[in-house]
N, C-alpha and C positions, 0 to 999 in steps of 0.2 A: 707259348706262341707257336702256331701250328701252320706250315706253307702247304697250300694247293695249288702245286702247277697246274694250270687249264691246258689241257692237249689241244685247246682250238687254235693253238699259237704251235702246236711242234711241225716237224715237215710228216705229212702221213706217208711218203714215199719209205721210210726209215725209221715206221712208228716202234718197232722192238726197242732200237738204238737212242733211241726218243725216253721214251722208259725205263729204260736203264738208267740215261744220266742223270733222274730227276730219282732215285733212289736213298738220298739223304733226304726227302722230302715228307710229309707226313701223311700225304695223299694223293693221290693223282686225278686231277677231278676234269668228268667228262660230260661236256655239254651236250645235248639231245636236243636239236632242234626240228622243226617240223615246216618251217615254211609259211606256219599258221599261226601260229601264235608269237611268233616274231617271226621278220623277215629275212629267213635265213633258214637254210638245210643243212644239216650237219652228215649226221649217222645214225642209225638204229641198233635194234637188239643185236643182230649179229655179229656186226663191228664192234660193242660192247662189251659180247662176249668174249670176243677176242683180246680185246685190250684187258680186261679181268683175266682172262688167263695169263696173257704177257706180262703186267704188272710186278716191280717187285714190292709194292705198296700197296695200302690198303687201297679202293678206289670210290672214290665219292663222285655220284650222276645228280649231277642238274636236268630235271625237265622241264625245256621249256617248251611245250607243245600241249595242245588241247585232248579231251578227254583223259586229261590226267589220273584220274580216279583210276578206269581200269588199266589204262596202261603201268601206273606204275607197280603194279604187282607184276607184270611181266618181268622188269627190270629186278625187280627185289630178288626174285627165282633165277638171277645168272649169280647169286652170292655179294652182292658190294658190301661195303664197310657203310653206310650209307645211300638213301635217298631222299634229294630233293625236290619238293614240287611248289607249285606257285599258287596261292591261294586265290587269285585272279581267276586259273583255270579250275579250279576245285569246285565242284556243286558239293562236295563233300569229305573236309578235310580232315575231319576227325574221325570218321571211318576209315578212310584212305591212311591214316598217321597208322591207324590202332592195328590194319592190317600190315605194315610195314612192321611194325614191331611184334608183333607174333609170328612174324615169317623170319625175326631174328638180325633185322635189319633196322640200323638207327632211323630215324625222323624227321624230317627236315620240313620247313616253310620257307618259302620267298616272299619278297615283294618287291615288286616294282622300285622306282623311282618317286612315284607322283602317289603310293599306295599309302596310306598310314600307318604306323607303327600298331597304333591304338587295336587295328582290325584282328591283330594275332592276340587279343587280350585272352580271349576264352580258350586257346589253342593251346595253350604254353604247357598243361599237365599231360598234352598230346604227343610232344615234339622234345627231339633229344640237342637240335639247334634250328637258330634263325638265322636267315642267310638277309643281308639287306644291301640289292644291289646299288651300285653307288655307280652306276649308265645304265641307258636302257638297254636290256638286254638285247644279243641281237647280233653283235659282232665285237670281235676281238679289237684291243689295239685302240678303244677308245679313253677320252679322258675324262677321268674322274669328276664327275659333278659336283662343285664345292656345296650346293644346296642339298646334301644328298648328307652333311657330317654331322648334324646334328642330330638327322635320325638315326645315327649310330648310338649317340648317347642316350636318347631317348629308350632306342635297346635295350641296351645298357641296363638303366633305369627300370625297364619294364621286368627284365629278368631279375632284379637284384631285389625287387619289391616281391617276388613270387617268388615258393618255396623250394623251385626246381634246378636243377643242375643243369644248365641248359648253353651250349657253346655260343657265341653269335661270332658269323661269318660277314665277311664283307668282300666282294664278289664285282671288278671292275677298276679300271685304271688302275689298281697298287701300282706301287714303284719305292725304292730306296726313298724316296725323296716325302713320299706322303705317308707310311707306312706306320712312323712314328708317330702320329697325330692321329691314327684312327687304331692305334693302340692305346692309346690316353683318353681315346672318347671310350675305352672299352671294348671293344673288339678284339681275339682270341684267335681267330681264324682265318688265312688270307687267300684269297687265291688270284694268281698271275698268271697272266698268261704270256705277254709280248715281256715282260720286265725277264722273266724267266729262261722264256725259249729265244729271244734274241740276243742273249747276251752269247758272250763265247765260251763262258765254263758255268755250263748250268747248274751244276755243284756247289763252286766258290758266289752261285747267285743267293741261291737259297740258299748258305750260309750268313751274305750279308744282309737278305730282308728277313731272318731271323732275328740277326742285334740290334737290327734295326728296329723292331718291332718289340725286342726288348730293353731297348734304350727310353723308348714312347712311354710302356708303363711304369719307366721309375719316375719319370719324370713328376 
């Protein structure tokens, strides 16, 4: 079970101290927004860059912004443990994958909410994980789509039926409370943002949506 705090929930006034406390955590994953492909500006490469150097964790970038294709190569070249991009914005995502991973950087696909699972069939020998948002993306601090859970399992399913080692991420609303249940549809990867950076010991947090989330797949 693997936790990605989302920085879109830390205070950026105290982003070093922000990153540090999320240091038990398995990634620190950083949203890229653009204004244009969801309604919301976040930060770019240089701020990016900074946060990969301050991290003490690997660091996983979500883009959610247009002309995906060339920008995420810019991203891959600050070093992350991963990149995510969204097959919505991709004219070309098996190129864009094959180039991520010859530059030495994991692979990643999105989709939306309302996107099919079915659309990433031919991707999968592409990509090292599938991120399946479970809100539109866009902004932090929303709640979890309950029509959004069964395309976890269908994930699930889709990965388990192909020959590839492949993570699936789910990306929106987690919390202690839902964490269990989208462990049990299968799901490996979490990331939080407000469940995380709101609480008072972000440590002891991402401890509990860990058993939490190990509790879900004994189930």
């Amino acid at each position: 079970m693997h936790i990605h705090p989302s920085l879109l929930s830390a205070d950026f006034g105290n982003i070093e101290s922000e990153l540090a406390s999320i240091a038990s955590a398995d990634a620190a994953h950083l949203d890229v927004m653009d204004n244009h492909f969801v309604p919301n500006l976040t930060f770019g490469v240089p701020v990016v860059q900074r946060m990969i150097e301050l991290s003490p964790i690997p660091t996983d970038i979500h883009l959610m912004i247009e002309n995906v294709d060339t920008e995420a190569v810019k991203y891959a070249e600050l070093g992350p443990h991963s990149v995510t991009i969204h097959i919505e914005a991709s004219k070309d995502p098996v190129s864009t994958c094959r180039k991520l991973r010859e530059m030495g950087v994991r692979s990643a696909v999105a989709i939306k909410p309302n996107t099919p699972v079915s659309s990433l069939s031919g991707l999968l020998e592409e990509i090292d994980m599938l991120l399946v948002m479970t809100v539109e993306p866009g902004f932090g601090g929303q709640k979890l789509i309950a029509q959004t859970m069964p395309k976890v399992a269908e994930a699930r399913a889709l990965i388990s039926g192909s020959k590839f080692e492949i993570a699936l991420q789910v990306d929106g609303g987690v919390t202690l409370e839902n964490i269990g249940e989208l462990a049990a549809l299968g799901a490996d990867t979490f990331v939080a943002g407000s469940s995380v950076f709101g609480s008072a010991d972000h440590a002891q947090r991402i401890l509990e949506l860990r058993k939490s989330a190990a509790s879900g797949l004994n189930q």
